[in-house]
Backbone as numpy.savetxt, mean C-alpha at the origin, in Angstrom:
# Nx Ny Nz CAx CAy CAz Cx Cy Cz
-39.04 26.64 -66.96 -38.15 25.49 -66.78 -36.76 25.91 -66.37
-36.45 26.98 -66.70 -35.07 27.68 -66.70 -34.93 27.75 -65.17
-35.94 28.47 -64.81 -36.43 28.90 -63.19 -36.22 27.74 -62.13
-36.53 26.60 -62.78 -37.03 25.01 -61.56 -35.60 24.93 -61.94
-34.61 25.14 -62.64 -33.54 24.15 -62.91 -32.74 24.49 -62.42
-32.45 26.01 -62.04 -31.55 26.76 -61.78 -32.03 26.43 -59.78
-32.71 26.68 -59.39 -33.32 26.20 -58.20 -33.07 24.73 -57.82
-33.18 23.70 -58.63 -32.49 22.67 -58.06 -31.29 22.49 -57.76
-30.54 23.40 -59.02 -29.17 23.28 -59.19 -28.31 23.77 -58.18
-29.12 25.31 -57.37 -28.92 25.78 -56.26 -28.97 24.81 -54.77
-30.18 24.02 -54.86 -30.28 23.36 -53.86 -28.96 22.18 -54.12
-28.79 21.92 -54.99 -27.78 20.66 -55.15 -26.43 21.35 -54.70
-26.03 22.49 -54.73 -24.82 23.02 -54.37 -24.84 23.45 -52.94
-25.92 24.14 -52.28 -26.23 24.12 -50.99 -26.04 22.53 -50.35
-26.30 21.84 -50.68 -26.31 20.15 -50.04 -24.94 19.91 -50.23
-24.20 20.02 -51.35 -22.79 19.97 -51.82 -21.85 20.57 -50.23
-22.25 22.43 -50.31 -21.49 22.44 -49.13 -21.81 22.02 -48.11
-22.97 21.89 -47.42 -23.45 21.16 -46.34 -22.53 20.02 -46.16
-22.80 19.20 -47.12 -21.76 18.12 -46.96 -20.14 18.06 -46.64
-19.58 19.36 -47.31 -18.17 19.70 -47.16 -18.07 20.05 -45.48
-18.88 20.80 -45.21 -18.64 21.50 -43.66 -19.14 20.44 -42.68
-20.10 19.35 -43.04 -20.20 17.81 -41.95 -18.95 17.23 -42.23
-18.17 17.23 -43.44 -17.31 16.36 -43.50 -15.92 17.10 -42.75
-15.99 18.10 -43.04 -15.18 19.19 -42.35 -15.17 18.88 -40.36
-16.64 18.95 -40.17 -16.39 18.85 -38.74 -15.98 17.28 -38.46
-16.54 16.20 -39.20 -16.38 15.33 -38.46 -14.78 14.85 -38.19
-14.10 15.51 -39.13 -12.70 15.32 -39.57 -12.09 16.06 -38.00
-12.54 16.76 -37.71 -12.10 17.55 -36.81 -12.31 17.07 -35.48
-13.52 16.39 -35.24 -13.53 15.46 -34.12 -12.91 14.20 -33.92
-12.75 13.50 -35.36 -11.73 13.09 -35.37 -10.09 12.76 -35.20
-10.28 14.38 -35.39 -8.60 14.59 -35.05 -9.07 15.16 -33.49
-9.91 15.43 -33.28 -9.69 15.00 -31.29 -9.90 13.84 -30.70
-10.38 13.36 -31.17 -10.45 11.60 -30.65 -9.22 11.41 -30.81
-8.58 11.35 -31.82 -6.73 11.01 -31.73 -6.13 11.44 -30.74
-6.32 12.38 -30.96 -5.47 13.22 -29.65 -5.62 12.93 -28.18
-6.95 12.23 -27.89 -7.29 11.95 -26.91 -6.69 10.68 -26.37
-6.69 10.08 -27.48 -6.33 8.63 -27.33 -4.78 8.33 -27.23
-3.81 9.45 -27.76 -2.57 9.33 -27.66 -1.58 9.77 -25.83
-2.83 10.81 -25.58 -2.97 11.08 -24.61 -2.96 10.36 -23.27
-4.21 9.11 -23.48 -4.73 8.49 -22.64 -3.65 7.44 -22.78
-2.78 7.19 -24.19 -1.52 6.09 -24.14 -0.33 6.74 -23.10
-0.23 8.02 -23.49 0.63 8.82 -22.17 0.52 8.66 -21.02
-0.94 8.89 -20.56 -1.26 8.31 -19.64 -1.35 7.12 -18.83
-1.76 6.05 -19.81 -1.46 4.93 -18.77 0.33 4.27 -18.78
1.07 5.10 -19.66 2.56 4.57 -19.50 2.74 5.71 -18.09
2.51 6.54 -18.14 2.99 7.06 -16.94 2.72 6.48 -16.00
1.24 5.96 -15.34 0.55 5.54 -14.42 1.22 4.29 -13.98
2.04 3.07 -15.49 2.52 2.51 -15.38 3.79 2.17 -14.79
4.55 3.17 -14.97 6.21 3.84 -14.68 5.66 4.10 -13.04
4.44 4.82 -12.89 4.50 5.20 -11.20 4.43 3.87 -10.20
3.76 3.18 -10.98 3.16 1.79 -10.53 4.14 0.63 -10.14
5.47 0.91 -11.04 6.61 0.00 -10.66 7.48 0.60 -9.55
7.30 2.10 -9.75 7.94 2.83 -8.81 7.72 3.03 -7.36
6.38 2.47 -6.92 5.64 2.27 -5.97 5.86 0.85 -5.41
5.80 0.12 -6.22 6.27 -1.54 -6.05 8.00 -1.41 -5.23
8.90 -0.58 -6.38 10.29 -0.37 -5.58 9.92 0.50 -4.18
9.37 1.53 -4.04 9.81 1.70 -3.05 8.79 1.19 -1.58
7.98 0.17 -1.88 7.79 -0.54 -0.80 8.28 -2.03 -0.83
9.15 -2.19 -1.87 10.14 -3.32 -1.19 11.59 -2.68 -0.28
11.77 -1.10 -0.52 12.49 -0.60 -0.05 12.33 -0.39 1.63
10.82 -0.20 1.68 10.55 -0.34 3.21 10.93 -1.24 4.24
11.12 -2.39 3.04 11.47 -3.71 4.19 12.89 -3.83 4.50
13.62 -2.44 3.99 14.98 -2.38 4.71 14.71 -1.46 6.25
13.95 -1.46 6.74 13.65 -0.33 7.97 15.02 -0.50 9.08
15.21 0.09 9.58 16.30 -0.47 10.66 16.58 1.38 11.00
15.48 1.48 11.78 15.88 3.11 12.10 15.21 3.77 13.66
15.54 4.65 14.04 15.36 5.08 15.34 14.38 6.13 15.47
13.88 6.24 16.78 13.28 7.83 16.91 13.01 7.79 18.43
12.82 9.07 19.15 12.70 9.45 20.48 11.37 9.66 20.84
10.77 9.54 21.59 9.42 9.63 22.23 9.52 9.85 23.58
9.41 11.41 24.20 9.79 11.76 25.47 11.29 10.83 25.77
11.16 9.97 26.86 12.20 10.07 27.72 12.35 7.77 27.45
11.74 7.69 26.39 11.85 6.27 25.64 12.57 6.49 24.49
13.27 5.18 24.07 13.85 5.17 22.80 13.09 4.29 22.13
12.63 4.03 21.37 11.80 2.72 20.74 12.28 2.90 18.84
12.42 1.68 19.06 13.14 0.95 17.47 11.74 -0.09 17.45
11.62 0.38 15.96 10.98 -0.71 15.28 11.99 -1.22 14.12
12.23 -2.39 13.73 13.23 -3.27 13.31 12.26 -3.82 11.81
13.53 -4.15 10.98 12.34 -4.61 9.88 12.60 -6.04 9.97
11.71 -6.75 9.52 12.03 -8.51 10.07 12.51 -8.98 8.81
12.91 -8.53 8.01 13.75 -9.00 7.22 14.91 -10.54 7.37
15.38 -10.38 8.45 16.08 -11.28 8.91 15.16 -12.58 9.80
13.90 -12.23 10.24 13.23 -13.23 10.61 12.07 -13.71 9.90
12.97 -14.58 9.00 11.94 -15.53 7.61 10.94 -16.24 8.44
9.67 -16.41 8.41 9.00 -17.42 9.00 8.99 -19.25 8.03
8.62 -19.79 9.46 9.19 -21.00 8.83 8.12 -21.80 9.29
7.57 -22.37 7.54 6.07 -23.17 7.29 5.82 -24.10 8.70
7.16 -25.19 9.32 6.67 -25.80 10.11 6.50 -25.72 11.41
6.48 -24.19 11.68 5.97 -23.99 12.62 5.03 -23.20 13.25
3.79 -23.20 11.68 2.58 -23.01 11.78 1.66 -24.09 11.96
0.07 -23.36 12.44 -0.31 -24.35 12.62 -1.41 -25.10 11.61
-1.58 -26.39 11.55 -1.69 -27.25 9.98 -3.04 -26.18 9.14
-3.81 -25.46 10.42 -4.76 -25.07 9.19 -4.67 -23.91 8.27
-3.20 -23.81 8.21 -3.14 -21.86 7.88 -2.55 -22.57 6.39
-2.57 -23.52 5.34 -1.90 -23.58 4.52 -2.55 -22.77 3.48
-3.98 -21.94 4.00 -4.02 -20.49 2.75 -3.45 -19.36 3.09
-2.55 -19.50 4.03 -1.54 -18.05 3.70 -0.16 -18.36 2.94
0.33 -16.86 2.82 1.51 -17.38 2.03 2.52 -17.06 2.92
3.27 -17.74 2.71 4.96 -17.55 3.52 5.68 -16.83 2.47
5.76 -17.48 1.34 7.19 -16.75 0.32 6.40 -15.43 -0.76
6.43 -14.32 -0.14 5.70 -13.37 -1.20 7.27 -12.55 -1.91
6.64 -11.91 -3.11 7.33 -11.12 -3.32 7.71 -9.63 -2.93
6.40 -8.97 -2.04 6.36 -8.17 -1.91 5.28 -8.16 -0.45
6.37 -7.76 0.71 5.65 -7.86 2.18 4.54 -7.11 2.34
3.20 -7.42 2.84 2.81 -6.51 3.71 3.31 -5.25 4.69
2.78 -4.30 3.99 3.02 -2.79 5.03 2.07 -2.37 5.58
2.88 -1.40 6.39 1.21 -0.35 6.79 1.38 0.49 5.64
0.12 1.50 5.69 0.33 2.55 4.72 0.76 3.55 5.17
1.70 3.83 3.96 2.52 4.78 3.96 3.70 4.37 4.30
4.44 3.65 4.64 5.55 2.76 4.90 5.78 2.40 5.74
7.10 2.15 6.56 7.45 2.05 7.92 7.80 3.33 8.77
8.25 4.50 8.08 8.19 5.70 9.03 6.87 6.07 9.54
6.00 6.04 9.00 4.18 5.82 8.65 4.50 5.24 10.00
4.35 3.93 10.04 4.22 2.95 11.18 5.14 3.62 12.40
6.43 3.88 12.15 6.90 4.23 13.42 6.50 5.54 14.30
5.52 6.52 13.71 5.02 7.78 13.86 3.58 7.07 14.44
2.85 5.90 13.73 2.07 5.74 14.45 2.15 4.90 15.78
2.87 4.15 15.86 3.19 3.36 17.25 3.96 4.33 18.19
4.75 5.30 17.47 4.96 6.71 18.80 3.82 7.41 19.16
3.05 7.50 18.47 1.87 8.16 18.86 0.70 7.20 19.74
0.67 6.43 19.61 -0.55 5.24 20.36 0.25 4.08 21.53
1.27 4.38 21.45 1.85 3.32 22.41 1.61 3.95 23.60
1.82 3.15 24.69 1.84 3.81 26.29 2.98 2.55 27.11
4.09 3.27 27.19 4.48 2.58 28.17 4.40 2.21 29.39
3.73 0.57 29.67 3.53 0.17 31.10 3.97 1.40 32.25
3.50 1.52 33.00 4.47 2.92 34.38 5.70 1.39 35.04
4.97 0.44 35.25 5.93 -0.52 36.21 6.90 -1.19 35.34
7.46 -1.48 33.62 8.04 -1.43 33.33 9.31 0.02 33.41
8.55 1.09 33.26 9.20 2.13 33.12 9.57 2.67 34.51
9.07 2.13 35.88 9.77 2.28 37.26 10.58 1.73 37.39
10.51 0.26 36.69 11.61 -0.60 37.53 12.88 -0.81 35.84
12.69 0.45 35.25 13.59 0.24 34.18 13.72 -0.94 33.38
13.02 -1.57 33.09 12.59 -2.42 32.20 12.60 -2.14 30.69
13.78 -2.70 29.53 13.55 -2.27 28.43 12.49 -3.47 27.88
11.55 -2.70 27.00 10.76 -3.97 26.65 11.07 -4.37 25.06
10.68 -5.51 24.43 10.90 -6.52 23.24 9.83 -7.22 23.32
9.17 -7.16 22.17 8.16 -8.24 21.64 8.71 -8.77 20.15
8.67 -10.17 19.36 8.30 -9.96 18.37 7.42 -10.72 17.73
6.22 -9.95 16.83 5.17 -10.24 16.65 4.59 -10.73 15.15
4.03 -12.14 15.45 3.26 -12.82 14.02 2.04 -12.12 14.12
1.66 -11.63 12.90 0.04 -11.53 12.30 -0.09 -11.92 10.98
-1.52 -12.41 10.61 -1.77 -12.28 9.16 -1.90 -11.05 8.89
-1.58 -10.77 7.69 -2.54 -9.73 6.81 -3.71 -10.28 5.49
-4.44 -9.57 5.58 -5.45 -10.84 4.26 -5.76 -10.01 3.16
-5.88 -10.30 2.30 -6.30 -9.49 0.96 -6.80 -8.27 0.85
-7.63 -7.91 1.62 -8.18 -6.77 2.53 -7.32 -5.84 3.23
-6.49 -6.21 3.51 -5.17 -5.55 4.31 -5.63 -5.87 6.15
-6.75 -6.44 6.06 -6.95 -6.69 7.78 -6.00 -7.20 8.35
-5.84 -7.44 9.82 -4.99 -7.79 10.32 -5.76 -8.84 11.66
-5.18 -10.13 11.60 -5.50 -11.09 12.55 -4.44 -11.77 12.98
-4.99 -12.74 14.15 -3.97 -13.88 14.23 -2.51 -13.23 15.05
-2.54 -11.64 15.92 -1.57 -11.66 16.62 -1.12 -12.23 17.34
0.11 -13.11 17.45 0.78 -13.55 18.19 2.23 -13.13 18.61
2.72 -13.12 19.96 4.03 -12.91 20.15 4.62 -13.96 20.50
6.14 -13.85 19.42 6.55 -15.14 19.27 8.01 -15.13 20.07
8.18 -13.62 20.35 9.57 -13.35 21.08 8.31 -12.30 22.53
9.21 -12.48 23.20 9.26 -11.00 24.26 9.43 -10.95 25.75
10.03 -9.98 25.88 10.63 -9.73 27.43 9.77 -10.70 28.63
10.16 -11.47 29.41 9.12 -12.08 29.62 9.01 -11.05 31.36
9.75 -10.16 32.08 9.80 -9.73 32.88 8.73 -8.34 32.60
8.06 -8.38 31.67 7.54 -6.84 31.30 6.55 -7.75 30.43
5.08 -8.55 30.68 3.98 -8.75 29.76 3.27 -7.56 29.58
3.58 -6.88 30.38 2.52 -5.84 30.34 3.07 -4.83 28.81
3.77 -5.27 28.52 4.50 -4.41 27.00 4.00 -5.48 26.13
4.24 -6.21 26.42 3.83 -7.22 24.59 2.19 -6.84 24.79
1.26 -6.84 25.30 -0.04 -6.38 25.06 -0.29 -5.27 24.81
0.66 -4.09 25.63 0.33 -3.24 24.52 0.50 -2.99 23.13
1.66 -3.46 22.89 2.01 -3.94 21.47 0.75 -4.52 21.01
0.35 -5.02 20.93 -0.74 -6.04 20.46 -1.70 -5.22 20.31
-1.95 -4.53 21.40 -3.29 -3.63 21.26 -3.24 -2.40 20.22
-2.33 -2.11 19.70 -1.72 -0.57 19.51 -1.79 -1.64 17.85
-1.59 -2.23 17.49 -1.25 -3.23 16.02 -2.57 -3.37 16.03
-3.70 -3.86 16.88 -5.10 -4.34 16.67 -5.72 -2.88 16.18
-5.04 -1.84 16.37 -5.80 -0.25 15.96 -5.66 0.16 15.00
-4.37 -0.35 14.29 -3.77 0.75 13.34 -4.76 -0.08 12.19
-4.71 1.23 11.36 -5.16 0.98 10.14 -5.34 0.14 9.29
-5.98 -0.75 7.90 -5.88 -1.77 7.21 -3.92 -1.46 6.17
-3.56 -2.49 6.72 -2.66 -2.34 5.49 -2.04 -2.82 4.18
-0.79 -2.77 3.60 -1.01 -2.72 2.11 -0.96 -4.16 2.26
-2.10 -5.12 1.56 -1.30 -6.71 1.45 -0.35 -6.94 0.66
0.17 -8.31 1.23 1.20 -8.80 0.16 0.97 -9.17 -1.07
1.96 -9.18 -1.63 1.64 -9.24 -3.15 2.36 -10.67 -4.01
2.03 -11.46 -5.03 3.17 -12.27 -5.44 2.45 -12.98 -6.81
3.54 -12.49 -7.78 2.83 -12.53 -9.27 2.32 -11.43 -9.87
2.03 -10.51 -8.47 1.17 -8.73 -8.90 -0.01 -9.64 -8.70
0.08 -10.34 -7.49 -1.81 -10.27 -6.86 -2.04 -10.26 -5.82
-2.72 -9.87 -4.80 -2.56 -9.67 -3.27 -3.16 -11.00 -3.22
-2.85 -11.23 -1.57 -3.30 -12.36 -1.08 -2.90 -12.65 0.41
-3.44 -13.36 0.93 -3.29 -13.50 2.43 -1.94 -13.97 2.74
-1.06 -13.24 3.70 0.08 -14.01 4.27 0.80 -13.21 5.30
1.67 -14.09 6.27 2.63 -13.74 7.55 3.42 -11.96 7.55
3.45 -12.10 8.52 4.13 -10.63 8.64 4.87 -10.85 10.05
5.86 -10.44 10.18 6.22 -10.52 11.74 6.95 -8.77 12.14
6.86 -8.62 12.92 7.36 -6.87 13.32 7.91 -6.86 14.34
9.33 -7.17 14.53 10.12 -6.62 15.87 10.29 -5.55 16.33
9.68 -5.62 17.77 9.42 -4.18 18.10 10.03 -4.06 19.91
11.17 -2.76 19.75 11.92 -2.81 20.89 12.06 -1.37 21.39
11.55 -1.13 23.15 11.55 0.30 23.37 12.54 0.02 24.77
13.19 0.63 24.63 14.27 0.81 25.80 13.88 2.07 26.80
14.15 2.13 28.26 14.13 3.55 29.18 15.13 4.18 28.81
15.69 5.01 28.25 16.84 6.21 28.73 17.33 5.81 29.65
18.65 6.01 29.82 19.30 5.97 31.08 20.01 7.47 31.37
């Protein structure tokens, strides 16, 4: 009897530590789950902080007003900042876009983005550029939730040089989807207009 008792008593202390070293680990995964989770709070405040910071600096884009050279052209793209579109002089079926956003449609990557790509894909007419012709378009599109782009129209432009507002048009029908507008922090369909002006060198 001495023998069975001492043998249980063994097994009961074996189970004893067993139990200490499960309780041991689970404590320990525990304290990585914390850690993980304080982590992942780090994380989304950062993500958060980048997220407003991204918001500023593409409302910053819509200050554009800057230059660049392309061979023996000067071409300015302009930010339309100054040309608000105005509801009544759309037409009655567009009342699912928005006019007043908080935050414009871009291309991606901003407007230097854009002005690197319209230096790169534009072609100036030859018979504007013989007969010295500076050209001007400026141009309505939607953008839609999607960032697609429809609905180009030119609402300004040189009228001695058509052969420039289509390329304009064509060169905007290529570029990439871009960022939609935003208002409340939700995208949604609405106006964009882009004044766009390339002068010859003289």
């Amino acid at each position: 009897m001495n023998v069975s008792y001492g043998q249980s008593k063994n097994d009961l202390i074996r189970n004893i530590e067993e139990l200490k070293l499960t309780a041991v680990m689970n404590q320990n995964k525990i304290d990585s789950l914390q850690k993980d989770v304080e982590n992942l709070k780090i994380r989304v405040a950062s993500d958060e902080i980048k997220f407003q910071e991204l918001a500023l600096a593409i409302l910053d884009m819509n200050k554009l007003m800057m230059n660049f050279h392309s061979k023996e052209i000067l071409m300015e793209v302009y930010d339309s900042s100054t040309n608000e579109l105005n509801p009544d002089e759309q037409d009655s079926g567009d009342y699912d876009i928005e006019f007043n956003v908080d935050i414009k449609a871009n291309f991606p990557g901003g407007e230097s983005a854009f002005r690197s790509y319209v230096a790169g894909e534009f072609i100036y007419p030859q018979r504007c550029q013989d007969d010295k012709i500076d050209g001007y378009a400026l141009l309505r599109f939607v953008v839609d939730e999607a960032g697609r782009i429809s609905g180009i129209n030119a609402v300004e432009e040189t009228k001695s040089c058509p052969e420039f507002t289509k390329e304009c048009i064509r060169v905007l029908q290529k570029s990439p989807r871009w960022v939609p507008g935003q208002k409340n922090g939700r995208f949604l369909k609405s106006w964009r207009e882009i004044p766009i002006r390339l002068s010859i060198s003289k």
